[in-house]
KOLRO-35835 format. One record per residue (C-alpha): residue number from 1; y, x, z; residue in one letter. Coordinates in Angstrom, 1 decimal. Layout:
% KOLRO-35835
<node nr="NUM" v="Y" u="X" w="Z" rest="A"/>
...
//
This chain:
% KOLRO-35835
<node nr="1" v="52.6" u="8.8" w="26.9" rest="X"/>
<node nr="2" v="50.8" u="5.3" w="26.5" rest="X"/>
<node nr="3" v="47.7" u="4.9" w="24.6" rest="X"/>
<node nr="4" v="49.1" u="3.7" w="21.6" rest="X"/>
<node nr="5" v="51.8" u="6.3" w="21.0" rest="X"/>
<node nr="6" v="48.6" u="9.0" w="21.7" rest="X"/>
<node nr="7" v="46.6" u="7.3" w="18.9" rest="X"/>
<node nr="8" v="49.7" u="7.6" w="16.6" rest="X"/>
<node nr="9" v="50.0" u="10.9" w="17.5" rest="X"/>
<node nr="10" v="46.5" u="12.0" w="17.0" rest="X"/>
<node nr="11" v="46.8" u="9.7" w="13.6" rest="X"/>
<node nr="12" v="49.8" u="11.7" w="12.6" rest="X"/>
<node nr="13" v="48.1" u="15.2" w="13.4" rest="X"/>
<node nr="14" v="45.3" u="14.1" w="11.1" rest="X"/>
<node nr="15" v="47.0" u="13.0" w="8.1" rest="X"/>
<node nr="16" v="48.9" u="16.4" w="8.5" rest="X"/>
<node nr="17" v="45.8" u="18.7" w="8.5" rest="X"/>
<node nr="18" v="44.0" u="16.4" w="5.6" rest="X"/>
<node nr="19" v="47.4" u="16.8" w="3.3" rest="X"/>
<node nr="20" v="48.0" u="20.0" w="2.1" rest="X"/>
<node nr="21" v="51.5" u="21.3" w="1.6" rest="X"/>
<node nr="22" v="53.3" u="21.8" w="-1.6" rest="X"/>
<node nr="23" v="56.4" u="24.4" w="-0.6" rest="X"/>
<node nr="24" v="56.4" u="27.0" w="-3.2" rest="X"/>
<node nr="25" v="58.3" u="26.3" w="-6.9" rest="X"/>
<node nr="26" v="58.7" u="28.6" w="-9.8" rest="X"/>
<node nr="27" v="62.3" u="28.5" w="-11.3" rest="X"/>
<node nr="28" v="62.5" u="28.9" w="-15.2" rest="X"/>
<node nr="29" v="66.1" u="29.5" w="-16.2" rest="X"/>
<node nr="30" v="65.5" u="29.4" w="-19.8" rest="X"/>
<node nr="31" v="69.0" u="28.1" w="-20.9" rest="X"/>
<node nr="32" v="68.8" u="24.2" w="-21.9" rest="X"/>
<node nr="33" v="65.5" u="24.4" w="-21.2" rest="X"/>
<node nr="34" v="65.6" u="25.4" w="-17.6" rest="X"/>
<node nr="35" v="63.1" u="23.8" w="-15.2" rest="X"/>
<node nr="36" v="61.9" u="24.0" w="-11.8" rest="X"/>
<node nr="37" v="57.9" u="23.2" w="-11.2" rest="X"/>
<node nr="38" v="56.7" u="23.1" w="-8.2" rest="X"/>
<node nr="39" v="52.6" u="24.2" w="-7.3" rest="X"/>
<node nr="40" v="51.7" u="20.6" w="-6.8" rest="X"/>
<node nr="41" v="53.1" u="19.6" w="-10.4" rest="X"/>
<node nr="42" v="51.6" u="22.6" w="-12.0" rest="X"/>
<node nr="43" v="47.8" u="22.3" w="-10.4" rest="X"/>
<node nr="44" v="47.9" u="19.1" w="-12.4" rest="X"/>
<node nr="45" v="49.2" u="20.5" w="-15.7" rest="X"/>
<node nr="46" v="47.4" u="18.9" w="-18.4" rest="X"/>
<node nr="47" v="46.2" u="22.5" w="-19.6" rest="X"/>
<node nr="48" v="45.4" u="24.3" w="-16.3" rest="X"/>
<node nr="49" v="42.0" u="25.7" w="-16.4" rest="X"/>
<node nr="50" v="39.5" u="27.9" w="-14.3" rest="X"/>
<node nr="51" v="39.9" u="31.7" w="-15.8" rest="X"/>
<node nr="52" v="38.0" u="34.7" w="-14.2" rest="X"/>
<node nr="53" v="39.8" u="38.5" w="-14.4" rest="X"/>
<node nr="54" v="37.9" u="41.3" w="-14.7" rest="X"/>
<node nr="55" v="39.3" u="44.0" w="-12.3" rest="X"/>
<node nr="56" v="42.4" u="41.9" w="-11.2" rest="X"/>
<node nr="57" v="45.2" u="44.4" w="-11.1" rest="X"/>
<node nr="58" v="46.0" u="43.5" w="-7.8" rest="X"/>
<node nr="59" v="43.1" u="43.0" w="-5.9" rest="X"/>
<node nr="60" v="40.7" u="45.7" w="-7.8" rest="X"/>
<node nr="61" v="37.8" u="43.4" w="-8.1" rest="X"/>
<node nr="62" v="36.9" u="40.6" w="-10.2" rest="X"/>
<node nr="63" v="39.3" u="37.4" w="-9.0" rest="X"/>
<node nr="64" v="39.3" u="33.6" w="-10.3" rest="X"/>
<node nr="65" v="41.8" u="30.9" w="-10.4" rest="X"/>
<node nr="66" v="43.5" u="27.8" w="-11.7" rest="X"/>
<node nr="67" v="46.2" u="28.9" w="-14.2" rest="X"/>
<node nr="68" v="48.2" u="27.6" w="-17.0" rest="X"/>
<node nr="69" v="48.7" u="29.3" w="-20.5" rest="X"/>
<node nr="70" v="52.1" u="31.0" w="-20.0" rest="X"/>
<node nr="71" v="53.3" u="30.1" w="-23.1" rest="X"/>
<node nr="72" v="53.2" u="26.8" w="-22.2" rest="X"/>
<node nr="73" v="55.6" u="26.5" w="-19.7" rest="X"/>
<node nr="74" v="58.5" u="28.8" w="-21.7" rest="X"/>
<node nr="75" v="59.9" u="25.8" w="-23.3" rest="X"/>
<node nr="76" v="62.5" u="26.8" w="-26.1" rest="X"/>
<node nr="77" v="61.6" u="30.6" w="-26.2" rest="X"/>
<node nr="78" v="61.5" u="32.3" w="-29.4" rest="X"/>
<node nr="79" v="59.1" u="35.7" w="-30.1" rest="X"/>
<node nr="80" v="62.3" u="38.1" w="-30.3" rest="X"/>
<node nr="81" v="63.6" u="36.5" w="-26.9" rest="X"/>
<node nr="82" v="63.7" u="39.2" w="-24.1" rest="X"/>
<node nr="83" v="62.2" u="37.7" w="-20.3" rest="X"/>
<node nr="84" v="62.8" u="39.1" w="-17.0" rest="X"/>
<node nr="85" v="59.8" u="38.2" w="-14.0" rest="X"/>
<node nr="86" v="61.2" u="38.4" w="-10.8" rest="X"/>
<node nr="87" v="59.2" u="38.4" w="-7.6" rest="X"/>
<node nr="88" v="60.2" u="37.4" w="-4.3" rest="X"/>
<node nr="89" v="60.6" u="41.2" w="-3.1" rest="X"/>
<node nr="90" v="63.2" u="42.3" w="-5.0" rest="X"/>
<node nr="91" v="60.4" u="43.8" w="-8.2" rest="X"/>
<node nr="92" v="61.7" u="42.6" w="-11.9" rest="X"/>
<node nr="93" v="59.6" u="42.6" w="-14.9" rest="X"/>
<node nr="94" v="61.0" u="43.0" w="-18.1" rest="X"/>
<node nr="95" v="59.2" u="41.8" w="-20.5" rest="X"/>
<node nr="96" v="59.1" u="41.2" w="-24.5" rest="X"/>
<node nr="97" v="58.4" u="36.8" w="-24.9" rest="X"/>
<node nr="98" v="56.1" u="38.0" w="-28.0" rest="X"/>
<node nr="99" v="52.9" u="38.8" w="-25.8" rest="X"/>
<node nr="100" v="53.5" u="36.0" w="-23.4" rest="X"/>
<node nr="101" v="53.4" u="33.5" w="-26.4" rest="X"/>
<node nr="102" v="50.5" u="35.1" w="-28.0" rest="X"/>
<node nr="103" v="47.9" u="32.4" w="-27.9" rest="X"/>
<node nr="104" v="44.8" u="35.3" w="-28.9" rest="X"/>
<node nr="105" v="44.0" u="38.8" w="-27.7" rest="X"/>
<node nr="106" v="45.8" u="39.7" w="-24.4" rest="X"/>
<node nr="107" v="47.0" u="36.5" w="-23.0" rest="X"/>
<node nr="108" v="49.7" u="35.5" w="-20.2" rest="X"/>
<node nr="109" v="48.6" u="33.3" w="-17.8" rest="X"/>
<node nr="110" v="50.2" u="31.8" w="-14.5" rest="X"/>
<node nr="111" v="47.8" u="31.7" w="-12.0" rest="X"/>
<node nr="112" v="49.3" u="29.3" w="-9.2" rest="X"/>
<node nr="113" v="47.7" u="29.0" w="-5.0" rest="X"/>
<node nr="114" v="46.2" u="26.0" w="-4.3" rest="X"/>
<node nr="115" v="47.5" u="25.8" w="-0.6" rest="X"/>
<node nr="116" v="43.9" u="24.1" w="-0.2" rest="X"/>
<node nr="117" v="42.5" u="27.0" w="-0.9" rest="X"/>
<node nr="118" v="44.3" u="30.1" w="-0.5" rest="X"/>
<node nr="119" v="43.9" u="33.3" w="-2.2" rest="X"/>
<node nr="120" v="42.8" u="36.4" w="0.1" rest="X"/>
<node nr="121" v="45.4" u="39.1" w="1.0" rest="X"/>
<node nr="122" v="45.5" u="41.6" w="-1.7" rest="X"/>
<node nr="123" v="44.8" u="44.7" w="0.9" rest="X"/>
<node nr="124" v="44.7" u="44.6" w="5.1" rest="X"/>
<node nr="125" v="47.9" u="43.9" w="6.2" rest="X"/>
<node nr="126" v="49.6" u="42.3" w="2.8" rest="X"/>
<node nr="127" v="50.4" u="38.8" w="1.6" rest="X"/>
<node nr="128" v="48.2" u="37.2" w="-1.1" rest="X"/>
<node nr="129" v="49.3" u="37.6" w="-4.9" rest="X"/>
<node nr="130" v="50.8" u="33.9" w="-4.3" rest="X"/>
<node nr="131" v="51.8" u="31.2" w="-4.7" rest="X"/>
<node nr="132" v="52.4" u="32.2" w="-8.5" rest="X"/>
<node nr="133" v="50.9" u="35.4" w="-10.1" rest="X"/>
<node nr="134" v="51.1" u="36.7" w="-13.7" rest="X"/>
<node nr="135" v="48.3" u="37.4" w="-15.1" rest="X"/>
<node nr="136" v="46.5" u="38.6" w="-18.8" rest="X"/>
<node nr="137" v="43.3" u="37.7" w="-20.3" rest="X"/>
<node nr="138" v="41.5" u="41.1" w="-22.2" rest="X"/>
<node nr="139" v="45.1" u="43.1" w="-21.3" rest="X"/>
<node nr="140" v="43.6" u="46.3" w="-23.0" rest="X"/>
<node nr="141" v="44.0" u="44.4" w="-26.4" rest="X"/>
<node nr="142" v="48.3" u="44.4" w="-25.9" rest="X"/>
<node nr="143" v="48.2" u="47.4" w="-23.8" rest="X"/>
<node nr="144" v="48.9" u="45.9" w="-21.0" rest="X"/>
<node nr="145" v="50.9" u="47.9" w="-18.0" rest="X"/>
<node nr="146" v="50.2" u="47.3" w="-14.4" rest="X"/>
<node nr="147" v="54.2" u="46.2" w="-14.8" rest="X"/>
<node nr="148" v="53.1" u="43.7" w="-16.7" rest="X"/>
<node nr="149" v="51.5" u="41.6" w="-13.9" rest="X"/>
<node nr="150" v="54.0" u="40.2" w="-11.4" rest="X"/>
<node nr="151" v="52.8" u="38.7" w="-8.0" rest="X"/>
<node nr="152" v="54.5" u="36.6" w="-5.7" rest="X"/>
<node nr="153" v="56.4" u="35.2" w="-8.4" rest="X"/>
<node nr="154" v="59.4" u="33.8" w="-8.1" rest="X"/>
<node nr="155" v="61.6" u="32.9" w="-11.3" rest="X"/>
<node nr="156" v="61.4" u="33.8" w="-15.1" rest="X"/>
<node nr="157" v="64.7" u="34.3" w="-17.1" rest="X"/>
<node nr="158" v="65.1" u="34.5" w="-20.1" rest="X"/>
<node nr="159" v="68.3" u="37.5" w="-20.8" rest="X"/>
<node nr="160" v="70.1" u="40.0" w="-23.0" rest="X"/>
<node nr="161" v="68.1" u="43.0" w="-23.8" rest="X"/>
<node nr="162" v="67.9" u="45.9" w="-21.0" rest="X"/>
<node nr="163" v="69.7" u="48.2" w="-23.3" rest="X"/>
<node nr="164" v="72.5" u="45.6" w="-23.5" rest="X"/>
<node nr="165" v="72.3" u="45.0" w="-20.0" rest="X"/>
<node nr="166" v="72.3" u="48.4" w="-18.6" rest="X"/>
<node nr="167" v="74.2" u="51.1" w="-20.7" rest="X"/>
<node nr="168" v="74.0" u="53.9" w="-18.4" rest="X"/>
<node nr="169" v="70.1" u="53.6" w="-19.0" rest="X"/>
<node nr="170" v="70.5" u="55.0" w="-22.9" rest="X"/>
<node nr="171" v="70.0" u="58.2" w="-24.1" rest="X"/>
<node nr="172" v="72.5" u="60.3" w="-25.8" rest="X"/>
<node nr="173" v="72.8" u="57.9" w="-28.8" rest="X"/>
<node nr="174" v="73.0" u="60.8" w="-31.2" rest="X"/>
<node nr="175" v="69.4" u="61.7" w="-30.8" rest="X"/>
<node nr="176" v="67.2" u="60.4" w="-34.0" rest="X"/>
<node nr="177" v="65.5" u="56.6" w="-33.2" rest="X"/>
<node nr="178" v="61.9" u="58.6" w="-33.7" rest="X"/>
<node nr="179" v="63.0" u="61.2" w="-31.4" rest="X"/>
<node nr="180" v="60.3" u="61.4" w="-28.4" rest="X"/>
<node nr="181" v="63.5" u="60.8" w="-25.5" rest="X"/>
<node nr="182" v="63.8" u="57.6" w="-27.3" rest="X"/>
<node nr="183" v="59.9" u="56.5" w="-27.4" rest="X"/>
<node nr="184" v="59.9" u="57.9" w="-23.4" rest="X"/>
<node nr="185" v="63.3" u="55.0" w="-22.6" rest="X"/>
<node nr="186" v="60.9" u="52.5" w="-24.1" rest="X"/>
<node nr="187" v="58.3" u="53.5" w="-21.9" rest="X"/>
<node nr="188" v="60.6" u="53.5" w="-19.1" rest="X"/>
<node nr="189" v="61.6" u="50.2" w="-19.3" rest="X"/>
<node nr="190" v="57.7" u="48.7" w="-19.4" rest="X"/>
<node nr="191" v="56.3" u="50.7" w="-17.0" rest="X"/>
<node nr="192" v="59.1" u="51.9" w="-14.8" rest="X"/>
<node nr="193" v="62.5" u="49.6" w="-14.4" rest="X"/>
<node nr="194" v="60.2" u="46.8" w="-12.5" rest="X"/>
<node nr="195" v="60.8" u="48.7" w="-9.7" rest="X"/>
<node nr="196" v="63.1" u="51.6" w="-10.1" rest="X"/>
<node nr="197" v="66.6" u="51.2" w="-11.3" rest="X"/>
<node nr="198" v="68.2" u="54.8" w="-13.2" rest="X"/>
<node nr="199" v="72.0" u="55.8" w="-12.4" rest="X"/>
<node nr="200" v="72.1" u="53.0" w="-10.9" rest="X"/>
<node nr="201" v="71.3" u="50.3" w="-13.8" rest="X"/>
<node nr="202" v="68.6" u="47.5" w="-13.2" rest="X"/>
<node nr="203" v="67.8" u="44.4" w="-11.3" rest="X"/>
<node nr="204" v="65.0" u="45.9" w="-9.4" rest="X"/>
<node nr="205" v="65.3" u="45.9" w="-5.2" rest="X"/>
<node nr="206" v="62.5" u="47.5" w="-4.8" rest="X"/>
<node nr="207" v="62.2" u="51.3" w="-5.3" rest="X"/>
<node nr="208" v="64.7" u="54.1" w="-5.5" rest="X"/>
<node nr="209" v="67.2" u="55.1" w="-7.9" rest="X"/>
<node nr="210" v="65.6" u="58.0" w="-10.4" rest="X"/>
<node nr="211" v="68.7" u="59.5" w="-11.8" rest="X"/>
<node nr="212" v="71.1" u="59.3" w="-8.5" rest="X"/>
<node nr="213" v="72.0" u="61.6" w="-6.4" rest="X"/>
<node nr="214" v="68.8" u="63.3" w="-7.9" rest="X"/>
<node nr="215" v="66.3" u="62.8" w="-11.4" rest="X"/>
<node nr="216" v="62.8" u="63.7" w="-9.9" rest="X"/>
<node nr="217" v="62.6" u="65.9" w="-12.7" rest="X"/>
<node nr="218" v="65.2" u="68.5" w="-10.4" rest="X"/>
<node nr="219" v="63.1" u="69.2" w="-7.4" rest="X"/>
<node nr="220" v="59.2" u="68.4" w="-8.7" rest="X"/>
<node nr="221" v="57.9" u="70.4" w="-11.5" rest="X"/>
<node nr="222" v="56.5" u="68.6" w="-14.8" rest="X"/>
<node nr="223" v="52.8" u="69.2" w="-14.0" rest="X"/>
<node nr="224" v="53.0" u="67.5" w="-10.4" rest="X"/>
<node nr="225" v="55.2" u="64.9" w="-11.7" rest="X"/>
<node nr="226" v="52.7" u="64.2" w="-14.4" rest="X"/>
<node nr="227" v="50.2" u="63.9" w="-11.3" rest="X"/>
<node nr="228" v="52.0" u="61.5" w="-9.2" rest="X"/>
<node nr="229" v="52.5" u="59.1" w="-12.0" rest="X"/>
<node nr="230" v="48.8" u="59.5" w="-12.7" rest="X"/>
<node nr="231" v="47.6" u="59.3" w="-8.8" rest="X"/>
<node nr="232" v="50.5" u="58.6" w="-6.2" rest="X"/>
<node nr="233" v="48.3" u="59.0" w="-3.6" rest="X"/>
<node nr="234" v="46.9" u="62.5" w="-4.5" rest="X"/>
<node nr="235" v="50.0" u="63.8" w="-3.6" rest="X"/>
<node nr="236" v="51.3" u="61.8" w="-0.8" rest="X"/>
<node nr="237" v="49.2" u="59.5" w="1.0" rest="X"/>
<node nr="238" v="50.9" u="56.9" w="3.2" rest="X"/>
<node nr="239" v="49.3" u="53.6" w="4.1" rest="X"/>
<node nr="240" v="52.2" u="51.2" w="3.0" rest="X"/>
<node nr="241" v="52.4" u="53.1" w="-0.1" rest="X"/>
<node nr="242" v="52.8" u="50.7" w="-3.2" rest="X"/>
<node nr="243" v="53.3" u="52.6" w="-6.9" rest="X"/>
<node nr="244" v="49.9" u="51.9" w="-8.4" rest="X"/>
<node nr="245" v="48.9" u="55.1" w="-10.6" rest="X"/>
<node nr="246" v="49.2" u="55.1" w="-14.2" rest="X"/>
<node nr="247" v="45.6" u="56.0" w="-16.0" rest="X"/>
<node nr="248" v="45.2" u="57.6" w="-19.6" rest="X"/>
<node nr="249" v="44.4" u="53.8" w="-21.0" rest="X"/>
<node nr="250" v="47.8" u="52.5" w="-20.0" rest="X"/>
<node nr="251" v="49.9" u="55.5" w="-20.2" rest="X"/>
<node nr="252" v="48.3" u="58.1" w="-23.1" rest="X"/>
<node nr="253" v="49.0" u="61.8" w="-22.4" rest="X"/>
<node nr="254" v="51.7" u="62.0" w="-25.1" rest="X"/>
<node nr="255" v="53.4" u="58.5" w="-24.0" rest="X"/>
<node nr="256" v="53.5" u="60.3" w="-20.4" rest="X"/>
<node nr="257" v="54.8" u="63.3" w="-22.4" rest="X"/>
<node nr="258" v="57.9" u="60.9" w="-23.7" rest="X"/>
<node nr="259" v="58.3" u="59.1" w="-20.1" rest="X"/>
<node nr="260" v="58.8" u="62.4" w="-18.7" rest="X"/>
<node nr="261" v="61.0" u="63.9" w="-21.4" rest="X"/>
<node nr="262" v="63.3" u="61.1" w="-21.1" rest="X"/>
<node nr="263" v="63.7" u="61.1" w="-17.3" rest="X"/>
<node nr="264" v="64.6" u="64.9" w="-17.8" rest="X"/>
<node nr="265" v="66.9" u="64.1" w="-20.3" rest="X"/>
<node nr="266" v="68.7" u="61.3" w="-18.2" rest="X"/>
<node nr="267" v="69.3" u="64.1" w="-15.4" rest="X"/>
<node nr="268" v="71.9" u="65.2" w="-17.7" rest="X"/>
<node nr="269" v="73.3" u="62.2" w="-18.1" rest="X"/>
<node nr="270" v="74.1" u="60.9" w="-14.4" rest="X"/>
<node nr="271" v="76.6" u="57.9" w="-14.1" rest="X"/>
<node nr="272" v="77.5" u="57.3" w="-10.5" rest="X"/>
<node nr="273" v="77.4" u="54.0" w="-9.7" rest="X"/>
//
């Protein structure tokens, strides 16, 4: 190698390590208005802004980023629309569009990774929340689940209703609409279908099935199922464990009451995939 091909090469190397790298993109498949943004058009949104969570979900501690009103990216979507969030390991949000649009109270934001300046890994061992992270603004105010905070984003689409979607998810429809197995599949679907699909129904990849071959309901009793969705790890402790616990301010006794009713319900209503 010559001298002049070394002082390109160091040149090159340079302009490499001075030039951050812009790989990650967010795909919206919001029908005609569908769009693909990738981090370096979004860190130069005209309304990105520095916001500070209290008690990140993810992280446990007070975290800080650049972010963009959600509501400002879901072009075309109405209040009544229904939005999945889909991360890139297999976990799928469902979501109502109302609370994402909402402008006051709990608000949606997309925080997106400046490759500049990474976020830290969200526990020893794990990947950062990145590149793109959903996350609220005073979440107690919409009661907010865990659920409700997608990292490692990876699309939003905009779809049919779960109960359209996925049939074998429905309680016997001859049950009264204010009966508590109803209130419990609501509950279900917020706090549980992100990562769990039921008789085999759901877009989740990420946990296992709660109806098939066996409803937890059949082999733990109501009081220790009660517990595990309150504190996973009082129960069984693993290291790589990953279902956050449910406290009383996101999941009220009575809603648990509901949540659990309904999963007992469903193990009398198994559909084989």
């Amino acid at each position: 190698m010559d001298g002049d091909q070394l002082k390109t090469l160091i040149v090159f190397g340079a302009l490499l390590l001075s030039t951050p790298l812009y790989a990650a993109q967010l795909n919206l498949e919001l029908g005609e208005d569908s769009r693909t943004w990738q981090t370096e058009e979004l860190l130069k949104h005209p309304q990105i802004q520095t916001i500070t969570i209290a008690n990140d979900v993810s992280y446990k501690r007070d975290m800080t980023y650049r972010a963009v009103p959600l509501a400002a990216l879901l072009t075309g979507i109405k209040s009544d629309d229904h939005l999945q969030a889909v991360a890139s390991d297999g976990f799928a949000a469902e979501l109502a569009a109302a609370p994402l649009l909402a402008s006051a109270g709990s608000r949606a934001w997309l925080a997106i990774e400046d490759p500049a300046n990474p976020w830290p890994p969200r526990s020893e061992g794990t990947h950062s929340a990145g590149p793109f992270y959903l996350v609220w603004t005073d979440p107690r105010a919409g009661n907010i689940s865990p659920e409700q905070w997608p990292f490692e984003l990876a699309s939003i689409k905009r779809l049919a209703p779960v109960a359209q979607r996925f049939p074998a998810l429905l309680p016997d429809p001859a049950l009264k609409a204010d009966d508590p197995v109803n209130k419990g599949f609501a509950l279900f679907q917020k706090n549980c279908l992100a990562c769990h699909r039921l008789n085999g129904a759901g877009d989740a990849q990420f946990g296992p099935d709660l109806n098939i071959p066996y409803n937890p309901t059949e082999y733990i009793g109501a009081d220790f199922l009660k517990r595990y969705i309150r504190d996973p790890q009082s129960l069984r402790q693993w290291p790589q464990a990953r279902m956050p616990g449910f406290t009383t301010e996101v999941l009220p006794d009575e809603d648990l009451e509901s949540l659990v009713g309904y999963l007992k319900h469903m193990a009398g209503r198994k559909v084989k995939p």
